[in-house]
N, C-alpha and C positions, 0 to 999 in steps of 0.2 A: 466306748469307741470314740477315739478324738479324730477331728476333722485334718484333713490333708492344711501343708501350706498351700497350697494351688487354691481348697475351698476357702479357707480363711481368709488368705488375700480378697477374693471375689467380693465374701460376703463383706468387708471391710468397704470393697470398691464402692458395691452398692448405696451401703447404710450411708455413705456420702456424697453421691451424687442424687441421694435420692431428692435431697432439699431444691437440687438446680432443675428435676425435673416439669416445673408449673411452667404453663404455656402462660405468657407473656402477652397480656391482650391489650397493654396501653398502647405501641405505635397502631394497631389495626382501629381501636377506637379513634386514635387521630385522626386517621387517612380516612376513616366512614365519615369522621365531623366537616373535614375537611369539603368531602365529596356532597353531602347535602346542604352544606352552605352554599357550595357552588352553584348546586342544582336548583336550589331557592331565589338566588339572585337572579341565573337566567331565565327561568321558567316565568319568573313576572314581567319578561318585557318582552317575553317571542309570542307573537299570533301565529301559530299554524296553519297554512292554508297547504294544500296541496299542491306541488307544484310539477304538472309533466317537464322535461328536458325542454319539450319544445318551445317553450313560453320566455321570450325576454320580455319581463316586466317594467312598463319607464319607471322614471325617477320622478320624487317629490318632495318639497318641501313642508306637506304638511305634517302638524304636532300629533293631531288624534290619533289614537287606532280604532281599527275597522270592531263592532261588537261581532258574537257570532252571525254568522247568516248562512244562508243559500250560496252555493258558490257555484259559478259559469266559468268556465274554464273555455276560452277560445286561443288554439296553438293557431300555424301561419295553413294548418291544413283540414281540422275539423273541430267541433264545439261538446263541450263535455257540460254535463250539470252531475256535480257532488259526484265528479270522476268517472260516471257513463255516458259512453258514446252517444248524442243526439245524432248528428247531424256533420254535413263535410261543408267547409267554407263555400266550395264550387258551387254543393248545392243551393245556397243560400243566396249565391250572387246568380244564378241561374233564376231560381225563384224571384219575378217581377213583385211579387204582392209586398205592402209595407211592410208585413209582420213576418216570422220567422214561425210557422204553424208545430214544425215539430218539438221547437224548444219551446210555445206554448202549452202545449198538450203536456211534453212533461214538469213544466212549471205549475200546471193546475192538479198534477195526481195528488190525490187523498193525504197520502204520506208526507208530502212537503209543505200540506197545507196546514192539515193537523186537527186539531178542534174545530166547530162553528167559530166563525169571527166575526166580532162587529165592525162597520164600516171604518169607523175609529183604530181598533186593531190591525183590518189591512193596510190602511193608509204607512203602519206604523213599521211591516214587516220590512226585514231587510234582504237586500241578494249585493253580492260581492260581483263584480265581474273581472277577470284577472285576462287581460287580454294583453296577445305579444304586441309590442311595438311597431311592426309592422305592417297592424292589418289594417287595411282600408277603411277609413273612416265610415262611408256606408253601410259597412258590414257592421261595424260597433253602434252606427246609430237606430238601425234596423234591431239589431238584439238589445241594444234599453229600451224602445218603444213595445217591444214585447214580452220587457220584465213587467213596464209598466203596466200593459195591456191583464198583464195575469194576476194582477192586484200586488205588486210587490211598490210599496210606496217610497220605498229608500233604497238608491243604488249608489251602490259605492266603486270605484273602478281599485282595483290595488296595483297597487303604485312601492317602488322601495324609495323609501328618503335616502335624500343626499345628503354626504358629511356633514357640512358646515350650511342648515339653514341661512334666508337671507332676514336679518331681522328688519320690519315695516320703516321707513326714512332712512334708511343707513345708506340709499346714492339718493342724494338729492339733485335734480335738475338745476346747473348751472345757468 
């Protein structure tokens, strides 16, 4: 029994397209190479912090970056630690006493503290504070005396640097 033209042609088509049919994985290996190069270069120079809407962060000229730490988050209206609600600014400027009692309490929970520490080690712990630009200095100086208070011996405020550092003699006084 011989085959139709109709089959013949077909199986003809096939037997030669079938060479073109490999899926073609060199541009997708580029564009992957591509994308983790990218993703390597940036990921070594962003510190992640969390950042609510409400928070304009100042500006700074310094080089370092901040290590991990504790992060305080005070927006123009309440005060967050590691992104839970403490406390409202109102409350805080209301409250007369030096210290700020509810962000102590949960600056000293178990979880943030972590292992026994030697006095050496607290000295050594860090807390970020990431405060808008707006807020009263009061209110900022009141919540470092009571990072300090809870044994956190390094406070760092975060700050975003500006463009063009100013480098040390570059205006000299005429």
């Amino acid at each position: 029994m011989s085959m139709s033209n109709r089959a013949q042609r077909m199986a003809q088509h096939h037997l030669r397209n079938r060479a073109d049919a490999q899926l073609n994985l060199i541009p997708l290996i580029d564009i992957l190479s591509v994308m983790v190069a990218f993703l390597l270069v940036y990921s070594t120079e962003v510190e992640v912090i969390q950042n609510a809407k409400g928070i304009e962060i100042p500006q700074s000229i310094a080089q370092t970056a901040p290590k991990q730490s504790v992060v305080v988050m005070i927006t123009r209206t309440d005060l967050f630690v590691q992104g839970e609600f403490i406390t409202t600014i109102a409350a805080i400027r209301a409250d007369r006493s030096p210290l700020v009692a509810p962000l102590r309490a949960a600056l000293k929970r178990p979880l943030l503290v972590g292992k026994e520490m030697t006095e050496r080690d607290l000295a050594q712990r860090e807390i970020t504070i990431m405060a808008d630009k707006a807020l009263p200095y009061e209110v900022l100086k009141r919540v470092m005396a009571t990072c300090t208070d809870a044994d956190y011996g390094r406070i760092s405020l975060a700050v975003i640097q500006k463009e063009k550092p100013v480098t040390v003699g570059q205006f000299k006084p005429v």
